[in-house]
N, C-alpha and C positions, 0 to 999 in steps of 0.2 A: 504493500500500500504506500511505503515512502520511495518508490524506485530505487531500492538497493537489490542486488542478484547477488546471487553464492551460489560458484561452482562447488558441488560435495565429489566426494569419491564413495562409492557405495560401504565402503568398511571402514568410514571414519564419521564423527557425528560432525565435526569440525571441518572448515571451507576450505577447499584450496587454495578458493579466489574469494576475494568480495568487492566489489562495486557497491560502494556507498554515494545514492542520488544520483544513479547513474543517468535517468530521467528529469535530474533539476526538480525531483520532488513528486514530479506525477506519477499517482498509480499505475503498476505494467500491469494492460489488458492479456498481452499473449507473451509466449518466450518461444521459439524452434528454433530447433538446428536443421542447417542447412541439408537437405537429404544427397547431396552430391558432395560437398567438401565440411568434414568432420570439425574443423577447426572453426567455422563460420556460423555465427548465429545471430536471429532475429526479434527487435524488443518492439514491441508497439504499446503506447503508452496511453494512459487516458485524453489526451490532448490531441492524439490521432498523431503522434510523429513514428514515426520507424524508424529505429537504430538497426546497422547491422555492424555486428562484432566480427572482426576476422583475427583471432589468438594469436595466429604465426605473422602477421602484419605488426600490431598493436594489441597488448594486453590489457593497458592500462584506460585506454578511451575506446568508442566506438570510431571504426574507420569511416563511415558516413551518416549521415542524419537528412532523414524527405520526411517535411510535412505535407499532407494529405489534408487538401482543403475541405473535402468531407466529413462527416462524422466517424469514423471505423470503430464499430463495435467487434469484431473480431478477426481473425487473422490467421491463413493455413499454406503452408507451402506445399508446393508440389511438383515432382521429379520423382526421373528414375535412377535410383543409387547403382545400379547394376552398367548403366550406359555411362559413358566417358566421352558424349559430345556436350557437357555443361549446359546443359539446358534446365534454367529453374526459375519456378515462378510463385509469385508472390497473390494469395486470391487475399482479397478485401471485399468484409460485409459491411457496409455503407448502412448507415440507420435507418435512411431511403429504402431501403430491403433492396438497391441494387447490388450487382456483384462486378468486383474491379477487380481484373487478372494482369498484374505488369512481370516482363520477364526481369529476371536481377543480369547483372553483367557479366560476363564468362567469368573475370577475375577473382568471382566471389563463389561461382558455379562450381570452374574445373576442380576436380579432383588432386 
Protein backbone atom coordinates (compact mmCIF):
# COMPACT_ATOMS: atom_id res chain seq x y z
CA UNK A 1 0.00 0.00 0.00
CA UNK A 2 3.10 2.48 0.56
CA UNK A 3 4.87 1.30 -2.82
CA UNK A 4 7.67 -0.47 -1.21
CA UNK A 5 8.54 -4.24 -3.03
CA UNK A 6 10.75 -7.07 -1.50
CA UNK A 7 12.20 -9.44 -3.59
CA UNK A 8 12.07 -12.88 -0.97
CA UNK A 9 13.90 -16.08 -1.63
CA UNK A 10 11.60 -18.81 -0.92
CA UNK A 11 13.65 -20.39 2.28
CA UNK A 12 14.24 -17.18 3.95
CA UNK A 13 11.43 -14.99 5.70
CA UNK A 14 13.94 -11.97 5.05
CA UNK A 15 14.31 -9.78 1.56
CA UNK A 16 16.93 -9.87 -0.69
CA UNK A 17 15.96 -6.64 -2.10
CA UNK A 18 13.80 -3.84 -0.87
CA UNK A 19 12.56 -0.83 -2.63
CA UNK A 20 11.34 1.42 -0.28
CA UNK A 21 8.59 4.08 -2.31
CA UNK A 22 9.50 2.76 -5.04
CA UNK A 23 6.01 4.34 -6.56
CA UNK A 24 6.68 7.89 -4.69
CA UNK A 25 4.08 6.43 -2.23
CA UNK A 26 1.25 5.09 -4.59
CA UNK A 27 -0.26 1.81 -3.95
CA UNK A 28 1.16 -1.06 -6.55
CA UNK A 29 -2.10 -2.27 -8.30
CA UNK A 30 -0.07 -5.23 -10.11
CA UNK A 31 3.64 -6.65 -9.89
CA UNK A 32 4.84 -9.58 -13.14
CA UNK A 33 7.69 -10.75 -14.23
CA UNK A 34 8.50 -10.53 -17.56
CA UNK A 35 7.58 -14.11 -19.15
CA UNK A 36 10.51 -13.88 -21.78
CA UNK A 37 13.49 -12.30 -19.66
CA UNK A 38 13.69 -13.55 -15.87
CA UNK A 39 15.43 -10.59 -14.67
CA UNK A 40 12.71 -7.90 -15.81
CA UNK A 41 9.61 -6.83 -14.08
CA UNK A 42 6.59 -4.86 -14.19
CA UNK A 43 4.94 -2.37 -11.35
CA UNK A 44 1.65 -0.42 -12.04
CA UNK A 45 0.79 1.78 -9.44
CA UNK A 46 -2.57 3.34 -8.24
CA UNK A 47 -1.85 6.51 -10.37
CA UNK A 48 -1.95 4.27 -13.43
CA UNK A 49 2.12 4.74 -14.09
CA UNK A 50 4.09 1.45 -15.19
CA UNK A 51 7.41 0.97 -13.91
CA UNK A 52 9.45 -1.74 -15.45
CA UNK A 53 12.52 -3.17 -13.41
CA UNK A 54 15.30 -4.70 -15.42
CA UNK A 55 17.93 -6.23 -12.32
CA UNK A 56 20.87 -6.87 -14.60
CA UNK A 57 20.45 -3.05 -16.01
CA UNK A 58 19.80 -1.33 -12.67
CA UNK A 59 18.84 -2.63 -9.33
CA UNK A 60 18.57 0.20 -7.59
CA UNK A 61 15.60 2.30 -9.69
CA UNK A 62 13.27 1.25 -12.38
CA UNK A 63 14.81 1.41 -15.92
CA UNK A 64 11.67 3.34 -17.24
CA UNK A 65 8.41 4.85 -16.02
CA UNK A 66 4.99 5.49 -18.82
CA UNK A 67 2.13 7.08 -17.41
CA UNK A 68 -1.18 5.82 -18.87
CA UNK A 69 -3.57 8.68 -19.34
CA UNK A 70 -6.24 6.22 -18.46
CA UNK A 71 -7.45 4.96 -15.46
CA UNK A 72 -5.69 1.19 -15.39
CA UNK A 73 -7.34 -0.83 -12.95
CA UNK A 74 -5.30 -3.91 -13.78
CA UNK A 75 -2.58 -5.32 -15.50
CA UNK A 76 -1.20 -8.83 -17.22
CA UNK A 77 1.47 -9.69 -19.45
CA UNK A 78 1.79 -11.92 -22.16
CA UNK A 79 4.39 -14.13 -24.15
CA UNK A 80 5.63 -17.12 -24.85
CA UNK A 81 8.69 -18.07 -22.54
CA UNK A 82 9.45 -21.06 -24.71
CA UNK A 83 10.13 -18.67 -28.04
CA UNK A 84 13.37 -16.55 -28.31
CA UNK A 85 11.85 -13.97 -30.83
CA UNK A 86 11.14 -11.31 -27.70
CA UNK A 87 7.84 -10.76 -28.22
CA UNK A 88 5.85 -9.25 -25.01
CA UNK A 89 3.07 -7.45 -24.37
CA UNK A 90 1.71 -5.58 -21.82
CA UNK A 91 -2.62 -5.86 -21.79
CA UNK A 92 -4.24 -2.85 -19.70
CA UNK A 93 -7.84 -2.89 -18.08
CA UNK A 94 -8.88 0.68 -18.51
CA UNK A 95 -11.82 1.56 -15.94
CA UNK A 96 -13.73 2.39 -19.26
CA UNK A 97 -13.81 -1.63 -19.39
CA UNK A 98 -11.75 -1.02 -22.56
CA UNK A 99 -8.62 -3.33 -23.18
CA UNK A 100 -5.15 -1.65 -24.18
CA UNK A 101 -2.48 -4.29 -25.40
CA UNK A 102 1.01 -2.30 -26.02
CA UNK A 103 4.13 -4.44 -27.01
CA UNK A 104 7.24 -3.70 -24.58
CA UNK A 105 10.62 -3.27 -26.60
CA UNK A 106 12.91 -6.26 -27.50
CA UNK A 107 15.53 -4.91 -24.95
CA UNK A 108 13.20 -5.71 -22.19
CA UNK A 109 11.77 -8.83 -24.04
CA UNK A 110 14.85 -10.90 -25.24
CA UNK A 111 15.82 -13.40 -23.21
Amino acid sequence: SDGSIRLHQMTSEYPLMQWNNSTNGQPIIALQWALTRPAVFFVLDASSNIYIWDLLENDLLPVAKQAIPENVVAMALLGEPEKTNGLLGIVLAQESGEIDIQYVKKKWALP
